[in-house]
C-alpha positions as CSV (number, residue, x, y, z in Angstrom):
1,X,-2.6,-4.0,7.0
2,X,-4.9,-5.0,3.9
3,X,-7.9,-6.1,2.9
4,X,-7.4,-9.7,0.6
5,X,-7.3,-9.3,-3.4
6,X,-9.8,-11.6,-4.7
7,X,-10.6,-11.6,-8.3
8,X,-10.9,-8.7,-9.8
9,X,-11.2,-6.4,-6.7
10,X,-8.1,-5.5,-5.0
11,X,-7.3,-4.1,-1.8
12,X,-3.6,-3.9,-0.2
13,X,-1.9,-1.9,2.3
14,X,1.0,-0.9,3.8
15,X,3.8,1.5,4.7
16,X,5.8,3.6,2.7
17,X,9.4,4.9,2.0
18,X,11.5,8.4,3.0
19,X,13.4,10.6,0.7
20,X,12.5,11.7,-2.3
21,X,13.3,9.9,-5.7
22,X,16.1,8.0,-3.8
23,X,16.8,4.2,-3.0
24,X,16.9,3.4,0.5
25,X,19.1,1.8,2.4
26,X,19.1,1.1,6.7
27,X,21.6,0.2,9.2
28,X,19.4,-2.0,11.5
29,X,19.8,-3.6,14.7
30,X,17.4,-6.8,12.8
31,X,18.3,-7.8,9.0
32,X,14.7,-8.4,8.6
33,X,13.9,-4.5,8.9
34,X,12.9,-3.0,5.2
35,X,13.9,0.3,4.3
36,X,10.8,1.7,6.0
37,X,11.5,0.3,9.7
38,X,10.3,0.3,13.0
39,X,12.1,3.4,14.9
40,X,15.6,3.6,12.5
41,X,17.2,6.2,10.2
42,X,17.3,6.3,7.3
43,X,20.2,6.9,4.5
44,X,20.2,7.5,0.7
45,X,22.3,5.8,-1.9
46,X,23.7,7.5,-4.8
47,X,21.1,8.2,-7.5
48,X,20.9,6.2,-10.2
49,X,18.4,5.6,-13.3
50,X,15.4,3.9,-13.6
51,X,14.1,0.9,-15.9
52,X,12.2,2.7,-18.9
53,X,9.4,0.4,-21.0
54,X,8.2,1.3,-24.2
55,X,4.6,0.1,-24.2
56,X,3.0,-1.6,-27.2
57,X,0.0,-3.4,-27.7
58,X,-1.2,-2.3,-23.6
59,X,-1.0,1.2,-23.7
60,X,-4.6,1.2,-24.5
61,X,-6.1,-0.6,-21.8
62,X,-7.8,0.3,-19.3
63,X,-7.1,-0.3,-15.3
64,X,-9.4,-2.7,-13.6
65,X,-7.9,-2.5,-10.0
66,X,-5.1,-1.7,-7.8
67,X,-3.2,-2.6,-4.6
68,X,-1.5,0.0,-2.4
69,X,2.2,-0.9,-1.0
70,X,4.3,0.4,1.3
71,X,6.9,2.1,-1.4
72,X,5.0,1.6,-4.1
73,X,1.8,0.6,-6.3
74,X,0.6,-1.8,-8.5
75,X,-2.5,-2.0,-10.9
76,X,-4.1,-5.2,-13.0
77,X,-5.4,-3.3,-15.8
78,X,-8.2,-5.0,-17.7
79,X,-6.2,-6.9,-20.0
80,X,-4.7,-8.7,-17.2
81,X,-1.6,-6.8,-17.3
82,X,0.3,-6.0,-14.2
83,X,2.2,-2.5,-13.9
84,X,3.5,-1.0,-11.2
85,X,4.9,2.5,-9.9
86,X,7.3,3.6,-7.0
87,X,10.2,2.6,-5.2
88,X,11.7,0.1,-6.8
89,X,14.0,-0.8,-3.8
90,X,14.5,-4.7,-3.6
91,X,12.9,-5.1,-7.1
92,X,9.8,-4.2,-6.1
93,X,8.2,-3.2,-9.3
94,X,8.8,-6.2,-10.6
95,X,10.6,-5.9,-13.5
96,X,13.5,-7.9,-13.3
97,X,16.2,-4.9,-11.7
98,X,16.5,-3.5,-8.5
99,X,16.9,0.0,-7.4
100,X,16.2,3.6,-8.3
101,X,12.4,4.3,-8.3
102,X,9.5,5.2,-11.1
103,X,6.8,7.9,-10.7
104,X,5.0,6.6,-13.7
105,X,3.5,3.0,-14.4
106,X,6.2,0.7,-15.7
107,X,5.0,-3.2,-17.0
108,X,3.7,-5.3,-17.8
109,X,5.3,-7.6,-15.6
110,X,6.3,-10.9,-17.1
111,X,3.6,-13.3,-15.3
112,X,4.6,-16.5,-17.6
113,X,4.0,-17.3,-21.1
114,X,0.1,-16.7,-22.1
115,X,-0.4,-15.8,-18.3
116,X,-2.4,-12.9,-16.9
117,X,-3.8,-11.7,-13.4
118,X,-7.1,-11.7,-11.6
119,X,-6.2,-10.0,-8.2
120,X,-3.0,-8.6,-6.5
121,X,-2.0,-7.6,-3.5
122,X,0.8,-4.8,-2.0
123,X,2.6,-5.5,1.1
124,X,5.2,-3.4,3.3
125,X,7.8,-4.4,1.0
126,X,6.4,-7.0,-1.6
127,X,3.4,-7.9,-3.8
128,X,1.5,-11.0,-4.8
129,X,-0.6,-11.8,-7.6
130,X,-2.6,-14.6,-8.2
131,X,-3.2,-15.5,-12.1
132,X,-5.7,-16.3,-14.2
133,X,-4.8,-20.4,-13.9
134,X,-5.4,-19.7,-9.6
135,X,-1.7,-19.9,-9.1
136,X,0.0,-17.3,-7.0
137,X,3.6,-15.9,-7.8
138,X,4.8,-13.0,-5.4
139,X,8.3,-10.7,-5.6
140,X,10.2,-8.2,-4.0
141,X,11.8,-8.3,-0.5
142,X,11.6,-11.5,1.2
143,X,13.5,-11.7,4.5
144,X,11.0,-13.7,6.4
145,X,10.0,-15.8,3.3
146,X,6.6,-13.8,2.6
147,X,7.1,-14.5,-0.9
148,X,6.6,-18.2,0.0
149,X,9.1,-19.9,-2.0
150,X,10.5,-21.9,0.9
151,X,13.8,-19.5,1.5
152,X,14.2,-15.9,2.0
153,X,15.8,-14.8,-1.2
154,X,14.8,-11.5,-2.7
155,X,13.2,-11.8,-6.2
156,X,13.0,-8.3,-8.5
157,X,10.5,-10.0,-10.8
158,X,7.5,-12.9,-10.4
159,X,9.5,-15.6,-10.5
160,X,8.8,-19.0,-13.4
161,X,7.1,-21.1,-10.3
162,X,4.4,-20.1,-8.2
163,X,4.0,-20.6,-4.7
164,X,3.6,-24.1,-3.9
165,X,-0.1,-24.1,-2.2
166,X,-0.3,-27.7,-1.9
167,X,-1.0,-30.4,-4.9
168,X,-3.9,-29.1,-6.8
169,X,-4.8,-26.4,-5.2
170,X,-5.5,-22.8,-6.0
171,X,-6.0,-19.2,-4.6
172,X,-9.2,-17.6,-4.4
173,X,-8.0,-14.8,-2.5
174,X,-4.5,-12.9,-1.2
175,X,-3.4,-10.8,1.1
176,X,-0.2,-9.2,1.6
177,X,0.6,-8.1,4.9
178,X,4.0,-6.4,6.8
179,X,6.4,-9.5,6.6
180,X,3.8,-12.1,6.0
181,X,0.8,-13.1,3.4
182,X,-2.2,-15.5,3.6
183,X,-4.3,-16.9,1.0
184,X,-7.8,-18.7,1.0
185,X,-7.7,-21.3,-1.0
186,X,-10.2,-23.2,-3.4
187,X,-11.6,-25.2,-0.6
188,X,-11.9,-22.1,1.9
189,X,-8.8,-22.8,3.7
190,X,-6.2,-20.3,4.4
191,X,-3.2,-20.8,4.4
192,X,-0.1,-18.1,5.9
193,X,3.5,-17.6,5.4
194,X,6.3,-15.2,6.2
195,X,7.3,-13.4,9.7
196,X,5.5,-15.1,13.0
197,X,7.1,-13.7,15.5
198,X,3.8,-12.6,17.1
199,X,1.6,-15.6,15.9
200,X,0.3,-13.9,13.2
201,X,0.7,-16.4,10.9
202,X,-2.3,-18.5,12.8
203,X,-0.3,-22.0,12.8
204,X,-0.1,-22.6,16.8
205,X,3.6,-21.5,16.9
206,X,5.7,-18.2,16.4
207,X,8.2,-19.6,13.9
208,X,8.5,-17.6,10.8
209,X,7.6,-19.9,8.0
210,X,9.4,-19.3,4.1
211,X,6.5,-21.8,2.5
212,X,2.7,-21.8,3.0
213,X,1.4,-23.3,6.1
214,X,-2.0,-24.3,7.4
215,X,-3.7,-22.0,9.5
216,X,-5.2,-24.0,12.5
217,X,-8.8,-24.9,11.4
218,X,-9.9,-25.9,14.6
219,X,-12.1,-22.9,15.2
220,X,-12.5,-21.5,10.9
221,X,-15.9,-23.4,11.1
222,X,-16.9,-23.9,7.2
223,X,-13.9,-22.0,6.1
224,X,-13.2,-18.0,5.1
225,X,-14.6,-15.8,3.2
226,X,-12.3,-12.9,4.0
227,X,-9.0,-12.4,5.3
228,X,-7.1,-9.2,5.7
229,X,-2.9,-9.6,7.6
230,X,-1.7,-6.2,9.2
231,X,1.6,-5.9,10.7
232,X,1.9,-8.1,13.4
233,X,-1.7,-9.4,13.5
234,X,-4.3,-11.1,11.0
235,X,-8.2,-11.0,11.0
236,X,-10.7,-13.6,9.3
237,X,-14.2,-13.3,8.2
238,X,-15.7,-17.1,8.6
239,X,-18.3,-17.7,6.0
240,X,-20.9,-17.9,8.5
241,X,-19.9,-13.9,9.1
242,X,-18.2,-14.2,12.2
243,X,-14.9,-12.2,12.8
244,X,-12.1,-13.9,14.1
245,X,-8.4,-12.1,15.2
246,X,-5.0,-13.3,16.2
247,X,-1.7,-12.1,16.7
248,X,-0.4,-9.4,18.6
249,X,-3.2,-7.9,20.6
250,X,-0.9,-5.0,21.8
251,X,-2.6,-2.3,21.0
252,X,-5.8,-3.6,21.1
253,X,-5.9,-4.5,17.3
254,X,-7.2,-8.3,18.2
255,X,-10.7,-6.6,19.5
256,X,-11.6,-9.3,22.3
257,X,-10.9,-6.0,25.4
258,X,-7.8,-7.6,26.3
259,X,-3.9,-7.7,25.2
260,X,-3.6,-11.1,25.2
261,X,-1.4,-12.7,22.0
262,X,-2.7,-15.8,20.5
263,X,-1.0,-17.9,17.5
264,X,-4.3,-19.6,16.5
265,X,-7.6,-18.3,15.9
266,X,-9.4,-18.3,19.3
267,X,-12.4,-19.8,20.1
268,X,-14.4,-16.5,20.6
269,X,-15.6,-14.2,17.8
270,X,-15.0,-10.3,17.6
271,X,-18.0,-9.3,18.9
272,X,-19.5,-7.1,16.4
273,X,-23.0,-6.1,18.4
274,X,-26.6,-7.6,18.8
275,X,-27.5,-9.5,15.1
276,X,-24.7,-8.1,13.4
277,X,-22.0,-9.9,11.2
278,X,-18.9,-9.4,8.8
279,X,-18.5,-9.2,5.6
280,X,-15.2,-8.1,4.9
281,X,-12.1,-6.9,7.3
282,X,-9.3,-4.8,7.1
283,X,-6.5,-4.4,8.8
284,X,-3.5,-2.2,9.5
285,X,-0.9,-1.9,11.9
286,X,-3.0,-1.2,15.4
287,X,-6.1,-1.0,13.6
288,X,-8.8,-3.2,11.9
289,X,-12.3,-1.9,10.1
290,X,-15.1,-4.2,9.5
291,X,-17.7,-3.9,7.1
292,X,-20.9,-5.3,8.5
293,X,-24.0,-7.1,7.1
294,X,-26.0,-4.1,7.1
295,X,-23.1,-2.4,5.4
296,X,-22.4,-0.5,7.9
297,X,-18.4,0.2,9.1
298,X,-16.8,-0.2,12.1
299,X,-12.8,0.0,13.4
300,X,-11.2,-0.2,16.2
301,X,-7.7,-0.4,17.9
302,X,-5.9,2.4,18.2
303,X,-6.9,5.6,17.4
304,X,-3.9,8.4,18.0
305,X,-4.6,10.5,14.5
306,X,-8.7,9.8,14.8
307,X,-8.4,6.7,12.1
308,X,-11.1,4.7,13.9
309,X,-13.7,7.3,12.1
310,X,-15.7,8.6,15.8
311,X,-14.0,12.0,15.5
312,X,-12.4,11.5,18.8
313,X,-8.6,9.9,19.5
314,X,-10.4,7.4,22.4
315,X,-8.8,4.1,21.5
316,X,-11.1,1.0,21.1
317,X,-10.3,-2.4,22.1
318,X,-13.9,-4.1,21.0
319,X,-15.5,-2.6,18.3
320,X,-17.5,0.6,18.9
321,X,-21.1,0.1,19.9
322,X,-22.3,2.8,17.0
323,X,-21.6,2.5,13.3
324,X,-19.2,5.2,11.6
325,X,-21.0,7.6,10.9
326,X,-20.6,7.9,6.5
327,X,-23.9,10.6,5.9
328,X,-27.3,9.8,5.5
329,X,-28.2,7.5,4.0
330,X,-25.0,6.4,3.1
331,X,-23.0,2.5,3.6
332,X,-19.2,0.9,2.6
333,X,-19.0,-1.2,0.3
334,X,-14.8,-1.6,1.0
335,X,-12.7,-0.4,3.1
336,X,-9.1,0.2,3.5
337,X,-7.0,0.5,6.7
338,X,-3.7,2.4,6.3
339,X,-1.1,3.4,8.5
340,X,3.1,3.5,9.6
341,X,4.6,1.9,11.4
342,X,3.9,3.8,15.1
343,X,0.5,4.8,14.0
344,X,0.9,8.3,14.2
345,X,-0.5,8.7,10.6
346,X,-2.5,6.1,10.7
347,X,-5.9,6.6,8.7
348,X,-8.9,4.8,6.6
349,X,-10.9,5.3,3.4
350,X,-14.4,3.5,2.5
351,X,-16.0,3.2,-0.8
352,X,-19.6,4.3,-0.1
353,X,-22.7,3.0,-1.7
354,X,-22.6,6.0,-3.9
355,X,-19.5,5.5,-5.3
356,X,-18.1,8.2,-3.3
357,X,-14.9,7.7,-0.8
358,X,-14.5,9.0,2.3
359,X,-11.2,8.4,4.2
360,X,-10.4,10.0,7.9
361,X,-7.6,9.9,10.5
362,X,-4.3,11.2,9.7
363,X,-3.5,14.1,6.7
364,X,0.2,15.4,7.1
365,X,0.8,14.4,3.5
366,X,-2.6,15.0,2.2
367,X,-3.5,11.2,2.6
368,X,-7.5,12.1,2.7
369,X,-7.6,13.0,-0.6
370,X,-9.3,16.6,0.4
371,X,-7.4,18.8,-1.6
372,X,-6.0,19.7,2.2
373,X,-3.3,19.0,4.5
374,X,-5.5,19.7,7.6
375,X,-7.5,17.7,9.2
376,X,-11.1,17.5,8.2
377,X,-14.1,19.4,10.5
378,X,-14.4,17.5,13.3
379,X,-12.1,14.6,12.7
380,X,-14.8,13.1,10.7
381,X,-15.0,11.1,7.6
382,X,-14.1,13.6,4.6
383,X,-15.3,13.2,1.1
384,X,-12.1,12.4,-1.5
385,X,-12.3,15.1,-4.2
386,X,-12.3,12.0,-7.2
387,X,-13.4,15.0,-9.8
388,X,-16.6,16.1,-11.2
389,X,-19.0,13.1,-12.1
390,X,-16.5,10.4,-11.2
391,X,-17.5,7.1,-8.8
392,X,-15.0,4.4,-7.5
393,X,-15.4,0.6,-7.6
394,X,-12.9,0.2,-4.8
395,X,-9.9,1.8,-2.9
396,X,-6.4,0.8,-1.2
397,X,-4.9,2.9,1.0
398,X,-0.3,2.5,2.1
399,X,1.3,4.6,4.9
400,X,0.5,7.6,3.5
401,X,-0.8,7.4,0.3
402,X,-4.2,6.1,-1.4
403,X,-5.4,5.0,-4.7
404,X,-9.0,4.3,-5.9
405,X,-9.9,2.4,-9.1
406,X,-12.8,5.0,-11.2
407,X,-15.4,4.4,-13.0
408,X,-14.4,4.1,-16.3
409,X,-11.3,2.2,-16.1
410,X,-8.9,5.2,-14.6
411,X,-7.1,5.2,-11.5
412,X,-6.8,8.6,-9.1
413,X,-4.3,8.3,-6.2
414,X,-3.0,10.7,-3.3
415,X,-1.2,11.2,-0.6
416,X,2.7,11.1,0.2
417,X,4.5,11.0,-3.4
418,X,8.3,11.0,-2.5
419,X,9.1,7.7,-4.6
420,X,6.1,8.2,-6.9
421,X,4.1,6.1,-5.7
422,X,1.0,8.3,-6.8
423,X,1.9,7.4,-10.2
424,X,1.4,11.2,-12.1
425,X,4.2,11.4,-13.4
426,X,6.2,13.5,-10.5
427,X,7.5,12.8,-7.6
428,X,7.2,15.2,-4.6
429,X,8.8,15.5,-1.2
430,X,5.3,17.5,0.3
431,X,2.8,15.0,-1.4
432,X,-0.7,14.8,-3.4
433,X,-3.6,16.1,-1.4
434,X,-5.9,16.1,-4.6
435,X,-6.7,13.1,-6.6
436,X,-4.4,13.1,-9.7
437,X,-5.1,10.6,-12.2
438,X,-2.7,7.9,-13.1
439,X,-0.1,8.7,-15.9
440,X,-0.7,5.5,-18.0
441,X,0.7,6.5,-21.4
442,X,2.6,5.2,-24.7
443,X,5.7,6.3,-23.1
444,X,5.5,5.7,-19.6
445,X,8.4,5.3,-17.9
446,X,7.9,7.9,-15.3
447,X,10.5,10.6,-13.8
448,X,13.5,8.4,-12.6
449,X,15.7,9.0,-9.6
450,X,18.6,9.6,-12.3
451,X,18.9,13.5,-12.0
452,X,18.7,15.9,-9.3
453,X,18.8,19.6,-8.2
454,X,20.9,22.1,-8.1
455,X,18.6,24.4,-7.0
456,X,20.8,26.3,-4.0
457,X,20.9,25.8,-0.4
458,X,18.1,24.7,1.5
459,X,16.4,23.2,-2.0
460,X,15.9,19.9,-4.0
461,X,13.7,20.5,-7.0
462,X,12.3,17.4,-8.6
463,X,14.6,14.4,-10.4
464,X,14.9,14.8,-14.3
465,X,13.4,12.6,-16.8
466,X,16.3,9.6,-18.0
467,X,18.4,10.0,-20.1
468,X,17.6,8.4,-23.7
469,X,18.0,4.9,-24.3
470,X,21.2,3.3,-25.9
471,X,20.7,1.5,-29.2
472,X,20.8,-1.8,-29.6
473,X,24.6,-2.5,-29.8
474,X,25.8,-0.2,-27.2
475,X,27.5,-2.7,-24.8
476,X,24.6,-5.4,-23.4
477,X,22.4,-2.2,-22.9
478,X,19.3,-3.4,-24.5
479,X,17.7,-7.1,-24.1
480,X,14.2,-8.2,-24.6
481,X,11.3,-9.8,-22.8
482,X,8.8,-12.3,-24.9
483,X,6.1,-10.9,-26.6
484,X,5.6,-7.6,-28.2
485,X,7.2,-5.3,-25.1
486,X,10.7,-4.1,-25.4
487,X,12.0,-3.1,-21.9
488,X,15.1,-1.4,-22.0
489,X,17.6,-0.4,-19.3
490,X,18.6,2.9,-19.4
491,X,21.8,4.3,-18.0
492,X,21.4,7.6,-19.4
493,X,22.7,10.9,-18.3
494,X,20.7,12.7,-15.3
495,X,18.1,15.2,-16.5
496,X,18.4,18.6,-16.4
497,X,18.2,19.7,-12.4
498,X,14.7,20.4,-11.2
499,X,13.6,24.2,-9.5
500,X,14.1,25.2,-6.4
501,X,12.2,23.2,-3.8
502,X,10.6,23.6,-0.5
503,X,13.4,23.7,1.3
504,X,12.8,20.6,3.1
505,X,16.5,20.0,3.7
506,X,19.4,22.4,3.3
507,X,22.9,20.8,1.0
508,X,24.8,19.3,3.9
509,X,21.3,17.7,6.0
510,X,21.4,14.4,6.7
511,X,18.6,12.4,5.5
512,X,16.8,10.5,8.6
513,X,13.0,8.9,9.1
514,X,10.0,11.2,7.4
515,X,9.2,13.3,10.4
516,X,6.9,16.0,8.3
517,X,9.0,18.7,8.8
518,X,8.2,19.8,5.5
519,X,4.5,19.9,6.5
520,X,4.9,21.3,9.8
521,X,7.1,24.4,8.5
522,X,4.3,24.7,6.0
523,X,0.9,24.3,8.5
524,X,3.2,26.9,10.7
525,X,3.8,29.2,8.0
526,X,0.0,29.1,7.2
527,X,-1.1,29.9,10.7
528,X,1.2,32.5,11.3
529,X,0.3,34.5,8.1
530,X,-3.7,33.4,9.4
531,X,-2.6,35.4,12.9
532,X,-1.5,37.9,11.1
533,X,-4.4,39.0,8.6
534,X,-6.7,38.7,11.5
535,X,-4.2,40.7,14.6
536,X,-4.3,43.4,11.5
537,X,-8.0,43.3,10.9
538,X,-8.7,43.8,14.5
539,X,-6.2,46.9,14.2
């Protein structure tokens, strides 16, 4: 599901959430299901307002990276600040609250007294960061103990005490996965925690574990270099460049041609081709990408919406003989694997040794960054529209949505927007298919899921802004974080209701799973009035 956050490059992955502006909650068969489950429906809790942050002292830096999640996003921006955007379902931004949802950055995120972070990580429903001491903290939804903390309690903020990683050691690198996370530590070892139920976790059993745990070591050689969890499955890249998989091979994620599980990394290596090696991996929920010592890319797995990059939907279950094919002349330098949870909008996105980013596979929310919500000619790697002049140091890409740190210090994201987690400011039910910049500003704070539409039948316009903040003796309202931010907990009025929508569901609809109906009426619509033009141009 993600590439590991290492320093200051980040890469995370995911899944992300359903209706618009809304916090989510499921009636599931499994108590560990997030709101964003295998297979269930879906229903909405009353609206209510969002945390609102006046910035200080920040609100001039600039962002250094960021990590995709499944409902939301998160950024380190280069003062070692950590703010995030989205769903805020389970606390996931971070900020000490749970519920509603933000469609602007909200932080920074109280990391500990002088503390600041190097790297960070976005999972299906959680993030982890590791700081600039090496220590790891971690928040959000924790039902299989991914946050590491030895139980499954949820935390809404990074919690005092970071993950215990074993006396006197530190992270060099995280990854956030589904359920579960791994970390390489200061010696190379990596270590795994959270949901196991397939072996992911690399510890020779299929236990979920709440606290970090060995991986096996047996076959990890001199240690790793990169590690990247999915849903259900985990890849390595051994610092002598070999690949190495285990897991759930269903789907043919593992890469060895077979669908054999395995809870320990196996003896054999992924075999890349003649000469070749790894340098980094990512992977997502039937898929993995490798980027290969010549910098060249290859995925494989699954391939229903063309996200293994060959223009075709053959799935793969060893990696491709041929490289991707990126343009002439033209390498990865990351990569990003993103996808839902039944892969049907599964897709990718590569930095490129040009600063460009391509991304391919899936588009019904404009995930590929085209400006489109077709897919591109041929089912082939599509440039991102990034803007006139403007390079990226590095991407991350969640179910339907991507993000790419600029040159410069900006952030651009697109894709599915219905909790905000594009960050620009608005949320929408149809989604982002052009690059929109980040809306880091003094006031952030973002539209809030604390108004709503009254647009008429058939429409939901967009949430209104909160209400304005209480003063500071109106009844507890108002309390204070150390330091110079001030974040205050607005139970204002809704704002004023948005414009007609799209029409995506009419007054009485119930609110179920995502299934693009919004997109399809709208492709539809498109054709027909296409059929049209040309039956009467022919006439």
């Amino acid at each position: 599901m993600s590439l590991d956050a290492r320093d200051d490059v980040t890469r995370g992955v995911p899944w992300a959430s359903r209706p618009q502006g809304s916090v989510l909650a499921v009636g599931l068969p499994n108590s560990r299901d997030s709101p964003i489950t295998r297979g269930t429906s879906l229903r909405v809790r009353p609206r209510r307002a969002v945390l609102a942050v006046l910035f200080s002292a920040a609100s001039g830096a600039n962002a250094a990276s960021v990590a995709c999640g499944q409902i939301h996003t998160c950024a380190i921006r280069d003062d070692g600040t950590v703010w995030c955007w989205g769903n805020n379902w389970n606390g996931l931004l971070g900020m000490g609250s749970a519920g509603g949802s933000s469609a602007a950055p909200v932080g920074p995120l109280d990391l500990g007294s002088g503390r600041t972070a190097k790297a960070i990580c976005g999972g299906s429903t959680h993030s982890c960061a590791i700081l600039d001491d090496g220590t790891v903290k971690c928040w959000g939804y924790n039902n299989a103990g991914q946050l590491g903390y030895g139980d499954t309690t949820t935390r809404d903020a990074p919690p005092a005490t970071p993950v215990d990683l074993g006396t006197g050691r530190t992270a060099k690198a995280v990854s956030c996965g589904f359920y579960s996370t791994c970390a390489i530590l200061d010696d190379d070892s990596l270590k795994c925690w959270g949901e196991n139920n397939n072996g992911q976790l690399g510890v020779g059993d299929t236990t979920d574990k709440t606290s970090p745990t060995a991986v096996v070591a047996t076959n990890l050689g001199a240690g790793v270099k990169s590690v990247a969890t999915g849903s259900d499955h985990t890849c390595a890249v051994l610092n002598d460049g070999s690949l190495k998989c285990w897991g759930l091979a269903m789907g043919v994620s593992l890469g060895y041609g077979d669908v054999s599980n395995r809870n320990t990394p196996p003896a054999e290596n992924v075999n890349l081709g003649a000469g070749l090696t790894a340098k980094s991996v990512s992977a997502a929920y039937r898929h993995t990408c490798v980027i290969l010592n010549d910098d060249t890319l290859k995925c494989y797995g699954q391939n229903f919406a063309s996200e293994l990059g060959y223009g075709d939907t053959t799935a793969r279950s060893i990696p491709d003989a041929n490289a991707i094919d990126l343009g002439s002349g033209k390498t990865a330098t990351s990569v990003s694997t993103g996808t839902d949870s039944d892969s049907s909008n599964a897709f990718s996105c590569a930095v490129l040794n040009d600063g460009s980013v391509k991304c391919f596979g899936a588009n019904s929310k404009g995930q590929l960054g085209t400006g489109s919500y077709m897919p591109p000619p041929g089912n082939l790697p599509a440039t991102v529209d990034l803007g006139t002049g403007r390079t990226a140091t590095s991407v991350c890409s969640g179910e339907r949505h991507s993000c790419a740190a600029l040159d410069g210090g900006t952030i651009k994201c697109w894709g599915r927007n219905n909790n905000g987690e594009v960050g620009n400011g608005s949320p929408s039910s149809f989604g982002v298919a052009t690059p929109a910049e980040v809306a880091f500003s003094s006031s952030s704070g973002g539209s809030s899921s604390g108004g709503s539409s009254s647009g008429g039948s058939g429409a939901s316009g967009p949430p209104g802004p909160p209400g304005p903040p209480g003063s500071s003796s109106s009844s507890g309202n108002v309390t204070s974080s150390s330091g110079n931010v001030t974040y205050i907990y607005v139970a204002g009025p809704p704002g004023p209701g948005g414009p007609p929508g799209p029409g995506y569901l009419n007054s009485n609809a119930n609110v179920t799973a995502d299934t693009d109906t919004g997109a399809m009426t709208h492709a539809n619509t498109l054709a027909i009035f296409a059929f049209s033009t040309l039956v009467s141009l022919l006439m």
